[in-house]
Structure formats: C-alpha cells, structure tokens
C-alpha positions in Angstrom: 35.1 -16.3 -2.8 34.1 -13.9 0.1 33.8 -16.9 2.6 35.8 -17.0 5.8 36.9 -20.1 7.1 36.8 -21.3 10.3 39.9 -22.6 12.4 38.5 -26.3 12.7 37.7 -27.5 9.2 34.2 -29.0 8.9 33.2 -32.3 7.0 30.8 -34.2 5.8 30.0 -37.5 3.9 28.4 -37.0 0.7 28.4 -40.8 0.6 30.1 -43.4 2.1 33.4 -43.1 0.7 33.6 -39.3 -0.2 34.4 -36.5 2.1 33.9 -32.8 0.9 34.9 -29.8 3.2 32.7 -27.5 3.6 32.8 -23.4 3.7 32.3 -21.7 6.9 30.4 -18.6 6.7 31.8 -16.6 10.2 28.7 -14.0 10.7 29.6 -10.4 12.5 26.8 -10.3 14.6 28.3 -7.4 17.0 28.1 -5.0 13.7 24.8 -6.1 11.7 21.5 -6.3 12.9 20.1 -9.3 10.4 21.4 -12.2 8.3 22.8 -13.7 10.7 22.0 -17.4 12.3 22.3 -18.3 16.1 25.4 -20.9 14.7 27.5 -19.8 11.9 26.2 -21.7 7.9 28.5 -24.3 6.5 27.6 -25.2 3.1 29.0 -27.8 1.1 30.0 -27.2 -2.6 28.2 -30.2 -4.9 27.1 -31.2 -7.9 24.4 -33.0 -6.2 20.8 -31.4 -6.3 19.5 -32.9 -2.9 21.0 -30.6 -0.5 22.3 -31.4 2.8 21.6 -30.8 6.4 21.9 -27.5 7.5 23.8 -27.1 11.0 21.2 -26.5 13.5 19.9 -22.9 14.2 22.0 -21.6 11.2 19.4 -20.0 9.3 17.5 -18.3 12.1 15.5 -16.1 10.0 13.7 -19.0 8.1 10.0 -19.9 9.4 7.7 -22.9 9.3 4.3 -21.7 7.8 1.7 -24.1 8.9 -2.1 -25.0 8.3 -4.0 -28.0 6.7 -3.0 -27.1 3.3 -3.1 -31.1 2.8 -6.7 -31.2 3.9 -6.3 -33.7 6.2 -7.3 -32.0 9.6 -3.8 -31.6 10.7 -3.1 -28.1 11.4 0.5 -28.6 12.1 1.6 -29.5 8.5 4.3 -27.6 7.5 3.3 -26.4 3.9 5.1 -23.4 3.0 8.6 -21.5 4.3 9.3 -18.0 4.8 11.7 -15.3 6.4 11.4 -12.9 9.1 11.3 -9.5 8.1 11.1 -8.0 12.0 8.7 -8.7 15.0 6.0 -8.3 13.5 6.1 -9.3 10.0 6.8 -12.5 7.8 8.1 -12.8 4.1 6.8 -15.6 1.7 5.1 -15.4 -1.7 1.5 -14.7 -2.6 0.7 -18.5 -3.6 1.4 -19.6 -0.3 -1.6 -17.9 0.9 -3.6 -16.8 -1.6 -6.2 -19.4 -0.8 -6.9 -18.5 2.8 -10.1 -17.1 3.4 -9.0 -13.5 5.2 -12.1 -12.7 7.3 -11.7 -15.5 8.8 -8.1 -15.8 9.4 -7.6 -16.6 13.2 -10.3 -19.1 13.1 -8.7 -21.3 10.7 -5.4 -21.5 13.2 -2.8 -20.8 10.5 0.7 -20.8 12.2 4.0 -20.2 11.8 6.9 -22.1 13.7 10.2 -19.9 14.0 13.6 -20.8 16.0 13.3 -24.2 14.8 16.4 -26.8 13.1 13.8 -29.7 13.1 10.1 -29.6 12.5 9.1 -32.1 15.4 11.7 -30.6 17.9 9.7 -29.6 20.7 10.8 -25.7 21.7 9.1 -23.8 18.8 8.5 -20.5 18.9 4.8 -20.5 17.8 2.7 -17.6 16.4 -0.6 -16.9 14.6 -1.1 -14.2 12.1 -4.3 -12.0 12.0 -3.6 -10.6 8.5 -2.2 -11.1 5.1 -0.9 -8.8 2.1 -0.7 -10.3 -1.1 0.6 -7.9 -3.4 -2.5 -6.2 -5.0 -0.7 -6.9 -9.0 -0.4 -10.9 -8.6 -0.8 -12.9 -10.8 -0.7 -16.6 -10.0 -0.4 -19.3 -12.8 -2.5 -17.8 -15.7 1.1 -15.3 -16.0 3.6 -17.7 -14.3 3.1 -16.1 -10.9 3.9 -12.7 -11.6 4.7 -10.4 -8.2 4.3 -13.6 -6.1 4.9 -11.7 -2.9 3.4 -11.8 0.4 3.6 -10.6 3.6 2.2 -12.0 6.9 1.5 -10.0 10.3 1.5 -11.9 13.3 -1.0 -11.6 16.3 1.8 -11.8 18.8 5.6 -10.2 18.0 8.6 -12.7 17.9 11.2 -11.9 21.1 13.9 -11.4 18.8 15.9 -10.1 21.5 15.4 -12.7 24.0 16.0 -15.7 21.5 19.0 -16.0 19.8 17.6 -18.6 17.6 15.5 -15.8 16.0 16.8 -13.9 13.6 15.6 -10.8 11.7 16.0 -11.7 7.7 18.5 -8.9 5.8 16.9 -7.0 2.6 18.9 -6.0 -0.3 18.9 -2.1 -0.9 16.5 -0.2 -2.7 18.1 0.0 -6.7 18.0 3.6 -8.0 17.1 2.3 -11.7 15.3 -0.5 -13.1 18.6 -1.8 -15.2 19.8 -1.9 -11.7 17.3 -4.1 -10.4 17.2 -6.2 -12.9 20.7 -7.3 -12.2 20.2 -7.9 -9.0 21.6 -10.3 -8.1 24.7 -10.5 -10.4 24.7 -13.2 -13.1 26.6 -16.3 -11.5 26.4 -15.1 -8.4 26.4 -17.8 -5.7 23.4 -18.4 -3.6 21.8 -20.5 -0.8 18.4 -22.1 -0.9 17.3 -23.3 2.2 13.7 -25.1 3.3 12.3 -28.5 4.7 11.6 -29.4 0.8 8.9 -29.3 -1.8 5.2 -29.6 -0.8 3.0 -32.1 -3.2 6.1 -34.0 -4.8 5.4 -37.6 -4.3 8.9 -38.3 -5.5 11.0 -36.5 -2.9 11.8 -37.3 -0.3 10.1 -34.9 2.5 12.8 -34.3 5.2 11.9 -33.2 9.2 15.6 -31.5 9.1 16.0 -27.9 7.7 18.0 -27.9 4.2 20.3 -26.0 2.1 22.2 -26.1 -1.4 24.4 -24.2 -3.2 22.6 -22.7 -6.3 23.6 -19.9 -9.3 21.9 -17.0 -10.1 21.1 -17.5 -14.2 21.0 -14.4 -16.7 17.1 -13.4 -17.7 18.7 -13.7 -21.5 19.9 -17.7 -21.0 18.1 -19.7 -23.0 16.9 -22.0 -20.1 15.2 -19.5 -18.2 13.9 -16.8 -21.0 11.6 -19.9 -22.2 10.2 -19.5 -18.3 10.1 -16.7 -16.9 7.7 -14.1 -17.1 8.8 -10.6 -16.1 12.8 -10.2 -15.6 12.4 -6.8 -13.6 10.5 -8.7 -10.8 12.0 -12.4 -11.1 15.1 -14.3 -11.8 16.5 -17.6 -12.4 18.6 -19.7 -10.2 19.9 -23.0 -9.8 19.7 -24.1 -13.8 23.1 -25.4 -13.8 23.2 -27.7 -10.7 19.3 -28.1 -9.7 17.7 -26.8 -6.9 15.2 -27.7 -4.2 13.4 -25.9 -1.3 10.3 -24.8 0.2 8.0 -22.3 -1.9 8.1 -19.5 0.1 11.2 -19.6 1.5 14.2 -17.2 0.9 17.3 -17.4 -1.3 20.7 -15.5 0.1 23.5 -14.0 -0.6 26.4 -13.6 1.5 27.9 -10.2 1.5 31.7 -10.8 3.7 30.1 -10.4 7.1 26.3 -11.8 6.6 23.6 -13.3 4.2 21.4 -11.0 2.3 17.9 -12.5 1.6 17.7 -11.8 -2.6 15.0 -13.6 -3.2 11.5 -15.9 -2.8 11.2 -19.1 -4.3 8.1 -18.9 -6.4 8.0 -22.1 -8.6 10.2 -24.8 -10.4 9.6 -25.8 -13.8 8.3 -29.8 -15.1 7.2 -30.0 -11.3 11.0 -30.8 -9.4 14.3 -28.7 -9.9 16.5 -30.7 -12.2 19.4 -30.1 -14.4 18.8 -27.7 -17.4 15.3 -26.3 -15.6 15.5 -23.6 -13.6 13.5 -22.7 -10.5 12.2 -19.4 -10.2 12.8 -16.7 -7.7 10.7 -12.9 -6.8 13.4 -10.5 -7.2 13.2 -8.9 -4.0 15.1 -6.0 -4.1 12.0 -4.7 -7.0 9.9 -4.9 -4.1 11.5 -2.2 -1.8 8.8 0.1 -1.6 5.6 -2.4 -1.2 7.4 -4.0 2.0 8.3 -1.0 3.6 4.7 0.5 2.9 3.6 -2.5 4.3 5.4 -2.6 7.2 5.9 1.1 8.0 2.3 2.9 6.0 2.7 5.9 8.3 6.0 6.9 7.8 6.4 6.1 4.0 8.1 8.5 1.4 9.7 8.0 -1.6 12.1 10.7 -3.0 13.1 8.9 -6.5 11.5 6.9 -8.6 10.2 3.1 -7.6 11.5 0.1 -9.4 8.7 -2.0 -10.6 6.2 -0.9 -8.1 4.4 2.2 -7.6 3.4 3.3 -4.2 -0.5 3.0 -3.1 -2.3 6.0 -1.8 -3.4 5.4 1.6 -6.9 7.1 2.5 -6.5 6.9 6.7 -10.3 7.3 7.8 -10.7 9.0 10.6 -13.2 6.7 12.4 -14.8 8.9 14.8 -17.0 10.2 12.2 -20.3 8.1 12.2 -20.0 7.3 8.1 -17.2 7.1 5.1 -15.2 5.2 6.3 -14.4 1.2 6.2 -13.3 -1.5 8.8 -9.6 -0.7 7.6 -8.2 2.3 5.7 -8.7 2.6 1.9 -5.6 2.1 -0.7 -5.5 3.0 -4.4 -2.7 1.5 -6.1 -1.3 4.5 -8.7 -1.8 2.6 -12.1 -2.9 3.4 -15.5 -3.8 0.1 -16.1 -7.5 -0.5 -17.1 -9.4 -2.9 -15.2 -8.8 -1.9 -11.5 -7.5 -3.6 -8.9 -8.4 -5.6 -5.7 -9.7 -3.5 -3.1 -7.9 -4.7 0.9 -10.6 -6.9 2.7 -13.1 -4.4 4.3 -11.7 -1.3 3.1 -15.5 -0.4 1.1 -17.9 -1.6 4.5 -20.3 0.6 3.1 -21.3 -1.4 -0.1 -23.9 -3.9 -0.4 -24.5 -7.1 -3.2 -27.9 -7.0 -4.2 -29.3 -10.2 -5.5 -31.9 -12.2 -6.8 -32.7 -14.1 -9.6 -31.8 -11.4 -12.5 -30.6 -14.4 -14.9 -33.7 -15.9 -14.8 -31.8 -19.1 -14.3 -33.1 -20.0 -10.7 -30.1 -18.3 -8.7 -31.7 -16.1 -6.4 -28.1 -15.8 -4.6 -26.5 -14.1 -8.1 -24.8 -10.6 -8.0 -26.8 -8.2 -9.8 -26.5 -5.1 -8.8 -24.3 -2.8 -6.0 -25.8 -0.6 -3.4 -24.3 1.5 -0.5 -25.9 1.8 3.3 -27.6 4.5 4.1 -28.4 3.5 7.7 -29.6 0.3 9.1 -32.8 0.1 7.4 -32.1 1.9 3.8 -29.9 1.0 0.7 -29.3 3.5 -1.9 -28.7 1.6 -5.1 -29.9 3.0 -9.1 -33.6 2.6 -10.4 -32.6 0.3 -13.5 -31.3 -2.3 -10.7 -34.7 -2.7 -9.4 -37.3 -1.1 -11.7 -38.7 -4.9 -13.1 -39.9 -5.9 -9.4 -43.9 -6.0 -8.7 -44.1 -3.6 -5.4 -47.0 -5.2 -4.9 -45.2 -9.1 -4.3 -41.6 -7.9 -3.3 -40.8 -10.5 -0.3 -42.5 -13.5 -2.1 -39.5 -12.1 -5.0 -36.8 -13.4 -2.5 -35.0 -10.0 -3.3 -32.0 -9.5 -0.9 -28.8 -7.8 0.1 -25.3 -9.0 1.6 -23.0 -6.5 3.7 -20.3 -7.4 5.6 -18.3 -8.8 2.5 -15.3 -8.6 0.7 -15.6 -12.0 -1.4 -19.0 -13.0 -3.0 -18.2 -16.4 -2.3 -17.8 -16.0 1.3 -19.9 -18.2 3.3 -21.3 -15.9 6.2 -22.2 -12.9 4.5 -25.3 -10.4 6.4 -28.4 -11.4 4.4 -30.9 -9.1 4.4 -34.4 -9.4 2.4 -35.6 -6.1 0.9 -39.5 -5.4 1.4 -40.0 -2.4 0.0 -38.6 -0.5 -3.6 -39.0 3.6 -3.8 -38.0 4.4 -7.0 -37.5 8.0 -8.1 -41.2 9.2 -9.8 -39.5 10.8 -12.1 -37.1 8.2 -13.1 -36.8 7.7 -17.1 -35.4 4.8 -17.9 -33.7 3.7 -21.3 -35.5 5.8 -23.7 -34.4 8.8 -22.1 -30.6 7.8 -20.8 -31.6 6.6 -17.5 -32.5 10.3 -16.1 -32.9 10.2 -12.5 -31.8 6.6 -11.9 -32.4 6.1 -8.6 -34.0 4.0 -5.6 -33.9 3.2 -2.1 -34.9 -0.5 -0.7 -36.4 -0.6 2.7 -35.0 -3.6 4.4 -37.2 -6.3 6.4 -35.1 -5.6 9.3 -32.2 -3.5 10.6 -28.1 -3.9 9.8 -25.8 -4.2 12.9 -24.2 -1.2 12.2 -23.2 -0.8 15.9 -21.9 -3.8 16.8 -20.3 -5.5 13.0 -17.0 -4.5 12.4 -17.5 -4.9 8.8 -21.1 -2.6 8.2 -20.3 0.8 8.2 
C-alpha cells in the first residue's frame, strides 16, 4: 500500500469497544502544487459504509456549493460538493446545476464555501459564481447521467496562496487511447470519497462535519455495475463491495505516494443510498481532459493527438467592435456528427428573435412559431410562410410579437416586442411553387435596446 505512516500512530473508535488505526497519508507539499490538504488525510480502513470524520482541513480542495436547492428561502444550504480546479474555477457535475437559471445567475446568490472542516464554522472563504458550463453532451436521467460534468467560474478568485486551507484539486493525465481511459482508474484500486453526505435522503443522517470512506474502484464488466452504468469510457463504478456515501458533486481520489489525485465526480447512487452489492457511480474524469482545459484555458487550447471521449469545440471569438455578427459571448460548435445539434452557450446567437402568436390556434399567443434575426432596432428579417396568414389590415389587434434577449423560451423576462407592420416579398410564391422568395420583414411598434442590452445584438 503506497501510504506513509506517520511517527505517532492515530486512532479512532469505531464504537465503543473497538479501536482501528488509521493510515496516515504524509503529503509533499514542497514538490506538488495540488492534492494536497492544509493537515495531512487519515483514513480508517472499515467495513462500515458510514464514513468517519475527516481530520480538519484535510481535504482542502473540496467546496461547499450552496443555494436554496431545498426551496425553503435559505440560501446557505449546502446542496452539492465540489473541487477546486484553480482560482478561478470549480469542479462538480452537471446535475448539480443544471437547474439554475444562467441569465440570471448573480441574482439568485448561489455560493460556494471553501477552506471549511465544518459547515457552521464561522471563517469561510465565501465566493459567488457568475457563470456555469455544463458539458454541452449531458444527459441527465433519461441516459443515467451521461457526461455529468460541470464547471463553475467564480466572480471573485480564491487566495490560494494566502490560505493554506485552500487547496488547488490534482487532475489525472490526459490518456493517449480510449482503452487507456477506460481503465482509469485501475480495477480495485483504492479510493477516497469525501463530502458532508447525501442531499434528499430522509434516512441519513446529514452531518455538519466533512466526511470520508474508503471505497474500491469496480470493473465496467462486474456484474453489479454493467446492469448500471451507462457509458464505461466516461464513468465508472466504485464502492460496490463496501458501500459508499458522499456529496453529489464531490470528488473521488487517489493517492499517488506523495499526494491525492482527484479520479473522479460522484454522479449518482443506485435504489436511492449506497449499500452493499449497489454501486455508486462516478464521471471518469481523466475522459474529460480536453473540455476542462478548453474551459479553463479557450485561448491557449491545442490538441496534438486524438481526444478520449470528447471532441474539442470550435470557438468563433467575435470581434465586438464591429456594430453586427456577433453575440453577448463568443460562439462554440461542438465537432459532432451526431444529428440533432446541440445546445448553443447562453447568448452566444443575440441576434435571433422568437416570434410568436397564436399559430396553434389553441389560445397561446406566447407559443414559438417561428425564428427571426435583428436587422436593427426597429426591423426583423424572418421568412414569408412565417407570417403570410396575418390580415395587414388588423395586425396589432393579432397580438403578434417577438422576444430577444433569450436563450431559454421559458425564461421569465424576455424583451417583448409587438409587430405592427408585415412586408412580405411581392413576389413571394408560397407552397405551390416551393416557397420562391420566402421572405418578410416585421416593423416593430417600438425600438430594441440595442445600445444599452447586453443580450440584443
């Protein structure tokens, strides 16, 4: 075992009669730069699948993620756990945040709490983030969370080199083939879960002290977790044969002689709590090499082989002195021969309107019918067929309108604007004749903020 112990054995009470040593993990923090806690990890080898108390400030890369995921108005709630990846930047999966409304991100107050042993203690290292990036291939439950990876930027850096009890979180290496990946990490392997417990299980207990367990990297092809997992080159199973708890979100490590690797993100547990004979599910980081350093480092990002379960984006950098083109935030195609698209970054398209009205004849004059794009801030250029039933003569009593400013359809403070007047091309053919020139521009009833909104370009 690749442990070092320390001089002064360590102890503790697994129950009121037994006493189990525990291993002493002696970090070189004068040679690495990450992995490595404020106090040195003592885990205790058990068969039990509550964990135990970490020793304070041991895992200093782990973070609190907090907002009123309960909601119950309390803001402070820890919900979720997660890693620092560097000043800036914080690790946890995609179902941790997949919910939170991004244009509206540092009005909801979503936190996260770092340097911290105890969620009440009072010195917390407290910082917002202004941005999220859930990986754009994602699944969520429909495919058993599939590339359930996210990563958070905060408003404010971390002082990672004024507090000691922050610590930078260590990533494994970048694999130069998939088969590579895949067994990454090593079957049996011996990890460390760590968090401040599950979030909605009534039955456990919920703990205000950080914890860890030892747990067991499983082999995709092991009968307990083949049955649950969904994609082996970008997850793995861990803890089957001893249980396993921790916070979703939160890192699993490694310890590699001198420090702890982070290996993966807890993702989900199967039949609700981690028991024996059901594993939990991790994100196999090291497959996701290239999407956190294009996230964290866009402008300096090459590749020279080829990626392991995930293809670089193309980033389209707008240059924004140019008065059209270009969005609130740079453009990026994911390279993918996958039919069906994928989910365009929040603002990245300012240009494009939703033009709506009641096109279902159902009574919705709020449903999507039909797209348009800005040509200034009283004209939308859109196609003739989107627009070619109205009566010119009535428009505004037709409650025809547009939305800009949006990424979601559902998002509750779009830029309404009402269309009061259609020009539609007089040569425009319709059906019969394939739609030859099929196209219109709608006048609206007043102008778009294209000065002054960030998000109307």
């Amino acid at each position: 075992m690749n442990y070092k112990a320390s001089t002064t054995p360590v102890t503790r009470t697994t129950t009121a009669t037994i006493i189990r040593p525990s291993n002493v993990y002696i970090c070189n923090k004068n040679n690495v730069s990450c992995g490595c806690g404020f106090t040195n990890v003592a885990l205790t080898p058990s068969r039990i699948a509550n964990g135990e108390d970490a020793i304070p400030y041991s895992w200093s890369m782990i973070v609190s993620l907090r907002y009123d995921c309960l909601k119950n108005g309390n803001l402070t709630t820890h919900c979720y756990g997660g890693s620092i990846l560097n000043e800036h930047y914080v690790l946890t999966a995609a179902h941790c945040v997949d919910k939170i409304n991004q244009s509206s991100i540092l009005s909801q107050n979503i936190t996260i709490a770092a340097g911290i042993h105890n969620l009440t203690e009072v010195n917390q290292t407290i910082r917002r983030f202004d941005r999220i990036f859930i990986h754009s291939d994602y699944t969520g439950p429909v495919h058993w969370f599939k590339n359930d990876i996210a990563i958070l930027h905060l408003s404010k850096p971390l002082d990672l080199d004024i507090n000691p009890r922050i610590t930078r979180t260590c990533r494994p290496p970048r694999m130069s083939t998939q088969q590579d990946a895949r067994e990454y990490p090593s079957n049996g392997s011996m990890l460390a879960v760590i968090g401040w417990g599950l979030l909605n299980r009534p039955f456990n207990v919920k703990t205000q002290v950080l914890q860890q367990l030892y747990i067991y990297a499983v082999h995709h092809i092991h009968p307990t977790c083949a049955q649950y997992i969904s994609d082996v080159d970008v997850q793995f199973c861990a803890g089957v044969y001893e249980g396993s708890k921790g916070d979703s979100g939160g890192p699993v490590l490694q310890w590699l002689g001198d420090h702890w690797e982070q290996v993966g993100i807890a993702s989900y547990v199967v039949r609700d709590c981690a028991a024996v004979g059901h594993p939990s599910v991790y994100i196999r980081l090291t497959s996701f090499h290239d999407w956190i350093e294009w996230i964290m480092n866009p402008g300096n990002y090459t590749t020279t082989t080829t990626t392991v379960a995930y293809h670089p984006p193309t980033i389209y950098t707008c240059n924004r002195n140019v008065s059209c083109g270009c969005g609130a935030i740079s453009v990026v195609f994911n390279l993918s021969r996958i039919i069906g698209g994928d989910t365009a970054f929040p603002y990245s398209w300012s240009m494009i309107v939703s033009i709506r009205y009641n096109c279902y004849y159902d009574g919705n004059f709020n449903a999507h019918c039909c797209g348009g794009t800005i040509l200034n801030e009283y004209y939308i250029l859109t196609a003739a067929h989107c627009v070619d039933d109205f009566n010119p003569s009535s428009i505004l009593s037709q409650s025809i309108t547009i939305a800009v400013g949006i990424h979601n359809l559902t998002t509750s403070h779009p830029i309404i604007r009402r269309v009061d007047q259609i020009f539609i091309h007089p040569e425009y053919a319709g059906q019969p004749h394939l739609f030859k020139n099929d196209i219109a521009i709608l006048h609206l009833n007043e102008p778009l903020n294209i000065d002054t909104h960030p998000f109307v370009k």
